[in-house]
C-alpha positions in Angstrom: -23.9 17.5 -1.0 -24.9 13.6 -1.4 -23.7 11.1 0.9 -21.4 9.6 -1.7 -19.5 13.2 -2.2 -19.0 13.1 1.5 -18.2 9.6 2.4 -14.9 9.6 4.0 -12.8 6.8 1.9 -9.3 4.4 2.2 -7.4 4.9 -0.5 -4.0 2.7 -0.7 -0.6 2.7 -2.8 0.8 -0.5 -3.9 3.9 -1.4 -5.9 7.8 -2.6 -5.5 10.4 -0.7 -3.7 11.4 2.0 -6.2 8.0 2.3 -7.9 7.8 5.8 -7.1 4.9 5.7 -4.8 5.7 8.5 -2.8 5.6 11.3 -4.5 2.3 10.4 -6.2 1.0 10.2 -2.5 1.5 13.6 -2.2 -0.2 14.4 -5.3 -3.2 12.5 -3.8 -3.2 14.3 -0.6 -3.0 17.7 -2.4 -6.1 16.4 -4.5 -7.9 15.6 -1.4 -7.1 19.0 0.1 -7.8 20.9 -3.4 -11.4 19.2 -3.0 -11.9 20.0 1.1 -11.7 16.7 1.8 -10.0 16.4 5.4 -7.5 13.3 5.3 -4.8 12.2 7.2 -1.8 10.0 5.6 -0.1 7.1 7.0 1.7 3.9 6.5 2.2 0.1 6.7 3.8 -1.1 8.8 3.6 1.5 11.0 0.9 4.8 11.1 1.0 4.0 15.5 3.2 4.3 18.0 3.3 0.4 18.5 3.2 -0.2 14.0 6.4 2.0 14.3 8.1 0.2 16.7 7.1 -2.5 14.7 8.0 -1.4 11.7 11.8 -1.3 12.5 12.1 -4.8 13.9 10.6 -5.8 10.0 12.9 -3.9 8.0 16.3 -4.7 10.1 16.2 -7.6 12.2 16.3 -11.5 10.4 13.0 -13.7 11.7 11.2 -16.9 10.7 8.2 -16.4 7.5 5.6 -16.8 9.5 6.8 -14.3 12.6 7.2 -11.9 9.7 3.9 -12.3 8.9 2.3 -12.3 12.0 4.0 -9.5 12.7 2.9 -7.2 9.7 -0.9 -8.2 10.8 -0.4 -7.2 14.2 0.5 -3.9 13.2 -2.1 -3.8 11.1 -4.8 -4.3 13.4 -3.0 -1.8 15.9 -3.4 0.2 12.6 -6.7 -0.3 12.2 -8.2 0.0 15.9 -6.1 2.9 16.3 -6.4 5.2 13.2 -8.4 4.2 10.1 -11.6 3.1 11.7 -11.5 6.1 13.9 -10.4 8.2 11.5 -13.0 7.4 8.5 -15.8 7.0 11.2 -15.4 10.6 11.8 -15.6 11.6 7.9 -11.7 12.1 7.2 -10.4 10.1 4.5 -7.2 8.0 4.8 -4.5 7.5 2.8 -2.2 4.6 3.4 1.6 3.7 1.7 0.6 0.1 2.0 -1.5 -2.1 3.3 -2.7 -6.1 3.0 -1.7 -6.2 -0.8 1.6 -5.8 0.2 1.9 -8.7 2.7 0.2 -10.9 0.2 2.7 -9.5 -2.3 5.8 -10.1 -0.3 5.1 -12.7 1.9 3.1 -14.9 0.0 4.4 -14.0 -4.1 7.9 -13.1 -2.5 9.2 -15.4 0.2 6.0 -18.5 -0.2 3.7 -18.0 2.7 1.1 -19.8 2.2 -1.6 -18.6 0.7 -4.6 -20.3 3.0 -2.4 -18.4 6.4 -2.6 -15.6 4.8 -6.5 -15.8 4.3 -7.2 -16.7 8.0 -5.1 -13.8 9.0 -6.8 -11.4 6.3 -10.3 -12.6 7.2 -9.3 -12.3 11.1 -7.5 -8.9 11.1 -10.1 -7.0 8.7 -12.8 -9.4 7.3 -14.9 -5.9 6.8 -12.6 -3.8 5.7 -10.9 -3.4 2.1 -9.9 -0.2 0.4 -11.9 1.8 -1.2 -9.4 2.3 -4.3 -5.7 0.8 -4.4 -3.2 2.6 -6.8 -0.9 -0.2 -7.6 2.5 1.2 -9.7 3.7 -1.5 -11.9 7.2 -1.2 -12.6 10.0 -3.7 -14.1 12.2 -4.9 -11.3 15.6 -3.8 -12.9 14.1 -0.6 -13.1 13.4 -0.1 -9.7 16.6 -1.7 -9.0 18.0 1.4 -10.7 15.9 3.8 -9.3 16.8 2.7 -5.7 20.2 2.9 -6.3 20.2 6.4 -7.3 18.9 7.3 -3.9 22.0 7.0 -1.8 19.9 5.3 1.1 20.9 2.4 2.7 18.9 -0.8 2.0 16.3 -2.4 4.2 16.1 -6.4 4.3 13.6 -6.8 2.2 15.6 -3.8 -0.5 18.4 -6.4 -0.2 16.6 -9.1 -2.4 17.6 -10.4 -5.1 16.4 -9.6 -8.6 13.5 -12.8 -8.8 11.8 -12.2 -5.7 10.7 -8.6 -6.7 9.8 -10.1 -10.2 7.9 -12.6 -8.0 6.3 -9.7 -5.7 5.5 -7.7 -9.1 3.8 -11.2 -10.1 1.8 -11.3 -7.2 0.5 -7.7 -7.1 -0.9 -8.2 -10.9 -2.9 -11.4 -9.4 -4.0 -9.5 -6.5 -4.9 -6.7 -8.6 -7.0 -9.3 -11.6 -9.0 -10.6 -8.7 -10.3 -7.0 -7.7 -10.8 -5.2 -10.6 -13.0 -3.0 -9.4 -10.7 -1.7 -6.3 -7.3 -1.9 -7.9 -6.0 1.1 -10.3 -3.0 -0.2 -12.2 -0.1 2.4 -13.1 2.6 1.9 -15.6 5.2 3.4 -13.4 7.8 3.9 -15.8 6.2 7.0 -17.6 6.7 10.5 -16.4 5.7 11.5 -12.7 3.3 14.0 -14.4 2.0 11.5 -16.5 1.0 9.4 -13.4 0.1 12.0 -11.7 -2.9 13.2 -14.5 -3.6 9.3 -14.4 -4.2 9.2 -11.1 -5.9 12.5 -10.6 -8.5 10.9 -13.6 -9.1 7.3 -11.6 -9.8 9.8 -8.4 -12.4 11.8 -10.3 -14.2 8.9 -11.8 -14.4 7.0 -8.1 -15.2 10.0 -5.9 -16.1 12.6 -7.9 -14.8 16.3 -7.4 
């Protein structure tokens, strides 16, 4: 088998809250596993102990822009120095709900960090590494409004926005995604889940292979 077949790879899922991200994670992990390729799944913020912890104070507790985003890259790295490396050193491919799309998304298209911060903590955190393919789900706002209603589940802080700062994040992830063609695999979330998932299954094919 060539070296590109076995190459362990990053792959990431991007989009708004309600996009419908997760379940299309799932098919990619059963993908991965269809094609014996060993993987482990994980998340941002959080996939450590100490992202997790991190993780809750970032979802629930109010804090100042830039401890927001410090705090998202902190996890990160812990992220990074404690699973992905490790994990696609050894040849098992990782698959991530989120990573530094999403900060630029939220932090920087959504609340107005700005953007030359956000490069020095990019560059510092993971000037190497970028993902190997980002699967970014595109979806009207109001729709995933709707969609997260539905659910039953309580809001997070950053669910709690208002109506222009998702149109703003979706903004930002389509700007993200124009500068890095070649990484970024743009959904249209609003068709059918088995749509998507055929969609996605295709872009996997035509990066990896079988």
């Amino acid at each position: 088998m060539s070296e590109t077949a076995t190459k362990a790879r990053f792959i990431t899922f991007e989009g708004i809250d309600g996009a419908g991200k997760s379940s299309q994670i799932a098919r990619c992990c059963a993908w991965l596993a269809a094609n014996d390729h060993p993987f482990v799944q994980s998340r941002e913020p959080g996939g450590t102990s100490l992202g997790e912890k991190l993780r809750a104070l970032l979802l629930h507790e109010s804090m100042d822009l830039e401890t927001e985003a410090l705090l998202m890259f902190a996890a990160r790295k812990q992220h990074l120095a404690e699973l992905i490396e490790p994990k696609l050193a050894e040849g098992t491919w990782v698959v991530s709900d989120r990573f530094t799309d999403a900060t630029y998304a939220y932090q920087v298209g959504g609340r107005g960090l700005d953007v030359a911060k956000f490069d020095v903590l990019e560059h510092w955190v993971h000037a190497g590494r970028q993902p190997d393919l980002t699967f970014l789900f595109d979806l009207d706002p109001a729709v995933a409004a709707q969609r997260l209603a539905g659910t039953g589940e309580a809001p997070d802080r950053f669910e709690r926005e208002k109506a222009d700062f998702f149109t703003r994040v979706r903004n930002a992830y389509l700007v993200r995604a124009e500068a890095a063609p070649d990484r970024f695999c743009v959904i249209d979330a609003s068709l059918d889940p088995d749509t998507i998932g055929l969609a996605l299954e295709r872009a996997l094919v035509e990066r990896f292979g079988a």
